[in-house]
N, CA, C and O atoms as a DFTB+ gen file, in Angstrom:
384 C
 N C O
     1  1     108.690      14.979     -38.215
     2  2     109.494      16.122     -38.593
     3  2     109.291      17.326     -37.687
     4  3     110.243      18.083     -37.499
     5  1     108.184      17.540     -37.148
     6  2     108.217      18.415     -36.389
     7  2     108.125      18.416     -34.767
     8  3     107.615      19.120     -33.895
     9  1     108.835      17.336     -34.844
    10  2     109.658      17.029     -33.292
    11  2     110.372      17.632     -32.507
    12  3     110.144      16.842     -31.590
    13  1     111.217      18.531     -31.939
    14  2     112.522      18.761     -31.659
    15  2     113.089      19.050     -30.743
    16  3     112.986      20.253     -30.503
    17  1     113.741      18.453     -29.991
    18  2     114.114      18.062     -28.954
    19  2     115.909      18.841     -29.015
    20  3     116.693      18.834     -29.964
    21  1     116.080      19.415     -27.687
    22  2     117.018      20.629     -27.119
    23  2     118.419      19.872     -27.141
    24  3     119.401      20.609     -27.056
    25  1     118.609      18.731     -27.225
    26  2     119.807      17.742     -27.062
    27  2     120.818      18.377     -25.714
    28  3     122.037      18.209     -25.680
    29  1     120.218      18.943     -24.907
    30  2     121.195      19.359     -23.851
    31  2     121.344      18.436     -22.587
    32  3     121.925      18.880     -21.597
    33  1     120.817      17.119     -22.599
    34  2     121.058      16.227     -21.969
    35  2     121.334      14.689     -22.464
    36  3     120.952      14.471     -23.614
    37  1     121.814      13.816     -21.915
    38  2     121.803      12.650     -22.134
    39  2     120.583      12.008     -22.501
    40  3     120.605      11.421     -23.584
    41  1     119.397      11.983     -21.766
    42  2     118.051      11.970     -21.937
    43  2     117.639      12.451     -23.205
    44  3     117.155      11.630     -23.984
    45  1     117.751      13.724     -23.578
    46  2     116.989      13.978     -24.549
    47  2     117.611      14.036     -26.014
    48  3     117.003      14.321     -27.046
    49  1     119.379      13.599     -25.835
    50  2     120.004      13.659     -26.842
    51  2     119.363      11.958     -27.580
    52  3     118.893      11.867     -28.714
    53  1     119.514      10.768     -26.590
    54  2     119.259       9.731     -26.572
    55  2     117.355       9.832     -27.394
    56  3     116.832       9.288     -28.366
    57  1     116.997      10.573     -26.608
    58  2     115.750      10.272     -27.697
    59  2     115.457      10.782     -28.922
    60  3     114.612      10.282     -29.664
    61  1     116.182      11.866     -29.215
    62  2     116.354      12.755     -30.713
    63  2     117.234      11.498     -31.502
    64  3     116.847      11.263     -32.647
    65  1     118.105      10.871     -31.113
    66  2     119.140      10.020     -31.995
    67  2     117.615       8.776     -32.377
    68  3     117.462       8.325     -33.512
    69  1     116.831       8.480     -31.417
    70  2     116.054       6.757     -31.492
    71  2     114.972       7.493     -32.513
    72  3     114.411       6.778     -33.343
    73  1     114.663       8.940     -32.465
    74  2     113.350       9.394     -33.015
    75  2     113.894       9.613     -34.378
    76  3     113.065       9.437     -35.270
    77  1     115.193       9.986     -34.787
    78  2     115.482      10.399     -36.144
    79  2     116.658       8.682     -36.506
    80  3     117.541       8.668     -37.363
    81  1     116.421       7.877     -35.905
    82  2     117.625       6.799     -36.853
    83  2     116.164       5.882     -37.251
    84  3     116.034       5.123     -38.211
    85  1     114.896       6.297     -35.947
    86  2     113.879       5.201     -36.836
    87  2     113.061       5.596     -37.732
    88  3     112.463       4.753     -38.401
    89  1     112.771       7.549     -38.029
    90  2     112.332       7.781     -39.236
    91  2     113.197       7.757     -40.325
    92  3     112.835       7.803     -41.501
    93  1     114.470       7.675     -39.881
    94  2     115.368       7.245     -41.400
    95  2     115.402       6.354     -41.811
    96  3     115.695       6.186     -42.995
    97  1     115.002       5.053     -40.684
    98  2     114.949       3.920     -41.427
    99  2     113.383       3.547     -42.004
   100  3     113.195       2.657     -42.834
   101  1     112.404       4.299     -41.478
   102  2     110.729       4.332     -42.315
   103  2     111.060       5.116     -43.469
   104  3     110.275       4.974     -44.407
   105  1     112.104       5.977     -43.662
   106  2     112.079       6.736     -44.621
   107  2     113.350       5.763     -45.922
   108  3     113.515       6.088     -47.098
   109  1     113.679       5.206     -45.578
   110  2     114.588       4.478     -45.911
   111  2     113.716       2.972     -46.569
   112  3     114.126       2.515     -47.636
   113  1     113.004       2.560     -46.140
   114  2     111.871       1.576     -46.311
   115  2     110.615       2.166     -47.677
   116  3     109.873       1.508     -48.406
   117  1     110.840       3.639     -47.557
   118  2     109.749       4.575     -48.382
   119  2     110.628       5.151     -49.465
   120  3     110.231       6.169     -50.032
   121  1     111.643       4.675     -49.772
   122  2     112.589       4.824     -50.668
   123  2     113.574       6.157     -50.946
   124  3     114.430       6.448     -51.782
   125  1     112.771       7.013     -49.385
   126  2     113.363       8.505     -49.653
   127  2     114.562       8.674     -49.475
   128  3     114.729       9.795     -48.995
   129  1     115.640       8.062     -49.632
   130  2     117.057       8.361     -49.658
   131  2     117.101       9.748     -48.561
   132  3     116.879       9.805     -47.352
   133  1     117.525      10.909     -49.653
   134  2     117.659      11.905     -49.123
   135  2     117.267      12.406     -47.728
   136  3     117.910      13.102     -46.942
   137  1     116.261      11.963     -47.644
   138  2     115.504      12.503     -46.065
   139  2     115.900      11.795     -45.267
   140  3     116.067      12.267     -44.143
   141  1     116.172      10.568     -45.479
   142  2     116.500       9.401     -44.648
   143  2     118.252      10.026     -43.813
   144  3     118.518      10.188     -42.623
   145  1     119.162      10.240     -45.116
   146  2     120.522      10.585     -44.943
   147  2     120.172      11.822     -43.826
   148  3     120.779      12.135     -42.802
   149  1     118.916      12.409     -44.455
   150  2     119.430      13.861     -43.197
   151  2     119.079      13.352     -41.717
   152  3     119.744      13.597     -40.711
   153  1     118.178      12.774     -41.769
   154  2     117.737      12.433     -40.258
   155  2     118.851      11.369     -39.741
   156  3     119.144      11.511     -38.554
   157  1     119.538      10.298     -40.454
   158  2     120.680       9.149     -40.198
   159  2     122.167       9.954     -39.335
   160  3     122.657       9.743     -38.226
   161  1     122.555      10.962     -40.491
   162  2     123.121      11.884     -39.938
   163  2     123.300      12.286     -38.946
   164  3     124.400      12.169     -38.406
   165  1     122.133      12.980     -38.296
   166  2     121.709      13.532     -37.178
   167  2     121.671      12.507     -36.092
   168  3     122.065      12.751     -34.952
   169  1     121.299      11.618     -36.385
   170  2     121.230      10.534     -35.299
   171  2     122.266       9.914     -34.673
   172  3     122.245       9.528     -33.505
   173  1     123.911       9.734     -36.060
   174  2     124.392       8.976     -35.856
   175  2     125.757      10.127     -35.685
   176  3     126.832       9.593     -35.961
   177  1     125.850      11.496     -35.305
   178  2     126.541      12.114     -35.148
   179  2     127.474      12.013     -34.158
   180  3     128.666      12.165     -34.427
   181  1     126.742      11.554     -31.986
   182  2     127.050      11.208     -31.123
   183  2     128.130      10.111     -31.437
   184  3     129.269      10.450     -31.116
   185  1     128.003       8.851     -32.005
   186  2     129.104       7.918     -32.051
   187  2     130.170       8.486     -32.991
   188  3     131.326       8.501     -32.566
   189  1     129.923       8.947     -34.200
   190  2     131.102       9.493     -35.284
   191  2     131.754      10.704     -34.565
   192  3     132.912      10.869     -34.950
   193  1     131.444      11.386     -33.853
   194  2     132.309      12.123     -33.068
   195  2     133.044      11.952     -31.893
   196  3     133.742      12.721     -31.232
   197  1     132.746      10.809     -31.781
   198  2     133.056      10.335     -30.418
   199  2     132.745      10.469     -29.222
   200  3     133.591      10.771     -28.380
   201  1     131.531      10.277     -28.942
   202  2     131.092      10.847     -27.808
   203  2     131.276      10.184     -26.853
   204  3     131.922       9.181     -27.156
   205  1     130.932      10.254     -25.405
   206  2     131.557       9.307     -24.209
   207  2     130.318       8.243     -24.229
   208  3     129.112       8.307     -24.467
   209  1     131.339       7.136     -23.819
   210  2     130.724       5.601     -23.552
   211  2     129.610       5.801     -22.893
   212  3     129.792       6.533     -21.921
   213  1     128.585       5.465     -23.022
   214  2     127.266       5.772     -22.399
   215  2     125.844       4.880     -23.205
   216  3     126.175       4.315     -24.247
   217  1     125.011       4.795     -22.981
   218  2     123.985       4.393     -23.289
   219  2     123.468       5.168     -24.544
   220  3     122.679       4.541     -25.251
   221  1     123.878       6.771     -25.028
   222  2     123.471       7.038     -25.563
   223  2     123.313       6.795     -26.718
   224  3     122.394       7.066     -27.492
   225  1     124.986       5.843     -26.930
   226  2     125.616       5.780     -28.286
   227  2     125.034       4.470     -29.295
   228  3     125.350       4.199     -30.454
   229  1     124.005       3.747     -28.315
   230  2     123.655       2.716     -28.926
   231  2     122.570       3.550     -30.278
   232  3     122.846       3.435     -31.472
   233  1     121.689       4.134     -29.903
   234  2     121.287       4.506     -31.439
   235  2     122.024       5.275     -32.715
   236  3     121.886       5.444     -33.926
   237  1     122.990       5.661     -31.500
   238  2     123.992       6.652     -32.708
   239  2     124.857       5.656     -33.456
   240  3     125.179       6.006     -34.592
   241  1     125.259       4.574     -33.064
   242  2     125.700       3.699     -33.690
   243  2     124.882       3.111     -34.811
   244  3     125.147       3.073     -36.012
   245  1     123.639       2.579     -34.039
   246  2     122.608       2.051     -35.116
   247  2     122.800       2.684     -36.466
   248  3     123.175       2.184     -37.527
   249  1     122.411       4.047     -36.125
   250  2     122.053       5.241     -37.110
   251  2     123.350       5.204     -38.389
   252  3     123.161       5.169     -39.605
   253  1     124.677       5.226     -37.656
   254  2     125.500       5.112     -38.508
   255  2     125.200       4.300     -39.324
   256  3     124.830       4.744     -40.412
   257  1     125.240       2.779     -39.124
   258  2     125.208       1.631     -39.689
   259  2     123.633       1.759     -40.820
   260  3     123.542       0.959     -41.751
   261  1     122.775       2.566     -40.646
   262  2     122.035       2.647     -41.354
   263  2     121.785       3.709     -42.602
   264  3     121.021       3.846     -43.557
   265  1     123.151       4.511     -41.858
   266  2     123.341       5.940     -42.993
   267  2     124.377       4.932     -44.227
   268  3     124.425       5.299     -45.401
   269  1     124.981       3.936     -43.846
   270  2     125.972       3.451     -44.848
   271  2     125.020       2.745     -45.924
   272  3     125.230       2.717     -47.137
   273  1     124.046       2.239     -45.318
   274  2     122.736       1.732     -46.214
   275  2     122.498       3.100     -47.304
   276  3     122.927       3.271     -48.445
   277  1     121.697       3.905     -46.500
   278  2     120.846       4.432     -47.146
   279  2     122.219       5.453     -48.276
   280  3     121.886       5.481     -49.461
   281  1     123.355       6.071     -48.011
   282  2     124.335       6.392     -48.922
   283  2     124.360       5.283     -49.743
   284  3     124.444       5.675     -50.907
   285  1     124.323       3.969     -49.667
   286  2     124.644       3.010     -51.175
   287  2     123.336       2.907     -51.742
   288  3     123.238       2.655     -52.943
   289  1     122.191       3.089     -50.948
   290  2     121.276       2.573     -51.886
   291  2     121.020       4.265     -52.833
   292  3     120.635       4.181     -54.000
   293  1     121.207       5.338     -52.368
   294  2     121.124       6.725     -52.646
   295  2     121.833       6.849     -54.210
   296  3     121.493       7.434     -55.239
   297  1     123.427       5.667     -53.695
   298  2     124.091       5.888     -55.239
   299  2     125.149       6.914     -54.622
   300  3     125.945       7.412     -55.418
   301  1     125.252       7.380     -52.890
   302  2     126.005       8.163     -52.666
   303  2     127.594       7.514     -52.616
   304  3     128.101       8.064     -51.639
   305  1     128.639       6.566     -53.245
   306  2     129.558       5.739     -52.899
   307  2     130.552       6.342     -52.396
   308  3     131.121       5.893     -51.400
   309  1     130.879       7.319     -52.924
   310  2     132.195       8.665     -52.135
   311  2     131.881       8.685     -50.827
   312  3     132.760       8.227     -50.097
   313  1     130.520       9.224     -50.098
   314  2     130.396       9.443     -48.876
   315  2     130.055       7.730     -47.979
   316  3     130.026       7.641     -46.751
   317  1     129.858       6.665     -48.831
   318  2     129.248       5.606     -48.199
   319  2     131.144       4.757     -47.852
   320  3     131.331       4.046     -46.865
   321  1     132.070       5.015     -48.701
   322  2     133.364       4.588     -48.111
   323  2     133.901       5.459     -47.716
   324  3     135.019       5.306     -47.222
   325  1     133.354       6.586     -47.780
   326  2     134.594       7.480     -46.222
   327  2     133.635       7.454     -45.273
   328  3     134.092       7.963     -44.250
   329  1     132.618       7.130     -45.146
   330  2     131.968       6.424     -43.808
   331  2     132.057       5.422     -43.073
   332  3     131.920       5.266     -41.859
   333  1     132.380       4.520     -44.191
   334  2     133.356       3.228     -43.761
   335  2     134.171       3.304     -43.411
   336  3     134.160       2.933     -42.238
   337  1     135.225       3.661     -43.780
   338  2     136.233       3.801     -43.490
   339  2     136.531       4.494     -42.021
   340  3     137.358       4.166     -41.170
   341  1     135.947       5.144     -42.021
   342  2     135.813       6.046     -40.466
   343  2     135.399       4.907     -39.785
   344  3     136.208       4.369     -39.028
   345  1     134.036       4.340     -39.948
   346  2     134.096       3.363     -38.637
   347  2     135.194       2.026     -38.757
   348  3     135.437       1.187     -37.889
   349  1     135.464       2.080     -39.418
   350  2     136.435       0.866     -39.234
   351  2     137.461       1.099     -38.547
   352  3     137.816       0.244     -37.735
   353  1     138.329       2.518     -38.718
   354  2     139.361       2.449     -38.158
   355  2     138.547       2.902     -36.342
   356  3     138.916       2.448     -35.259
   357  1     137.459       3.857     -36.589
   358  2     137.429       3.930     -34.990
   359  2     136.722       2.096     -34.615
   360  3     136.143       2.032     -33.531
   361  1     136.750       1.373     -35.059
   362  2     136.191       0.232     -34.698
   363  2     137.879      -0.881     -33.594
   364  3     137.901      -1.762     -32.735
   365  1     139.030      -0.010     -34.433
   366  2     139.727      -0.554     -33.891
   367  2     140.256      -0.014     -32.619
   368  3     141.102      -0.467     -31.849
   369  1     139.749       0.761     -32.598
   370  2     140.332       1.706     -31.039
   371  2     139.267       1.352     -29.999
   372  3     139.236       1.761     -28.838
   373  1     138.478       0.604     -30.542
   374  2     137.180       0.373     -29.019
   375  2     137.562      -1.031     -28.647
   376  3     137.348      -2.024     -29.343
   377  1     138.127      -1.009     -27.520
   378  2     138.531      -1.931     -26.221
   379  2     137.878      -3.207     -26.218
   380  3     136.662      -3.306     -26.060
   381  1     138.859      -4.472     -26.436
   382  2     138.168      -5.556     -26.501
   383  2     138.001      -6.383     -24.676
   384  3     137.373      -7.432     -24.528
C-alpha cells in the first residue's frame, strides 16, 4: 500500500498495474473484496479506457478480468455486468 509509482511512463505505468492487479488478487484470496476492487480498478483502468496496444495492457487486462471476480464474489452484480458488458463489446473491436 505504500508503494507509489508516478505512472508517467510506460515503464512505470506497467509496474503500478502488475503491483496493484497482484495485491488485488492476494487481497482477493484474503477475502477483502473491497480493497481488492480498489487496487483491480486501478490496475485495470489502462485496458478499459483504451489505451494504445502495447505491452502495458497485458496486466490491465488481467486486472480487469479479476475485478469481474472480485465484484461477484463482493455481491457487487450491477457493477460486475456493466463490466461485462464493456469488455465484451470492446472484445469485439480488437482485430482478429
Amino acid at each position: 500500500d505504500n508503494i507509489v509509482y508516478k505512472r508517467d511512463s510506460n515503464t512505470t505505468i506497467l509496474l503500478s498495474d502488475i503491483l496493484d492487479y497482484t495485491a488485488g488478487n492476494l487481497l482477493i484470496r484474503e477475502k477483502k473484496y473491497d480493497k481488492a476492487i480498489i487496487r483491480l480498478e486501478k490496475a485495470s483502468n489502462e485496458w478499459r479506457k483504451g489505451g494504445k496496444n502495447n505491452f502495458n495492457l497485458v496486466y490491465s487486462a488481467y486486472a480487469s478480468i479479476s475485478l469481474l471476480e472480485a465484484y461477484y464474489l463482493n455481491g457487487n452484480i450491477g457493477k460486475f455486468e456493466k463490466l461485462f458488458e464493456e469488455l465484451l463489446i470492446d472484445s469485439k473491436s480488437i482485430p482478429k
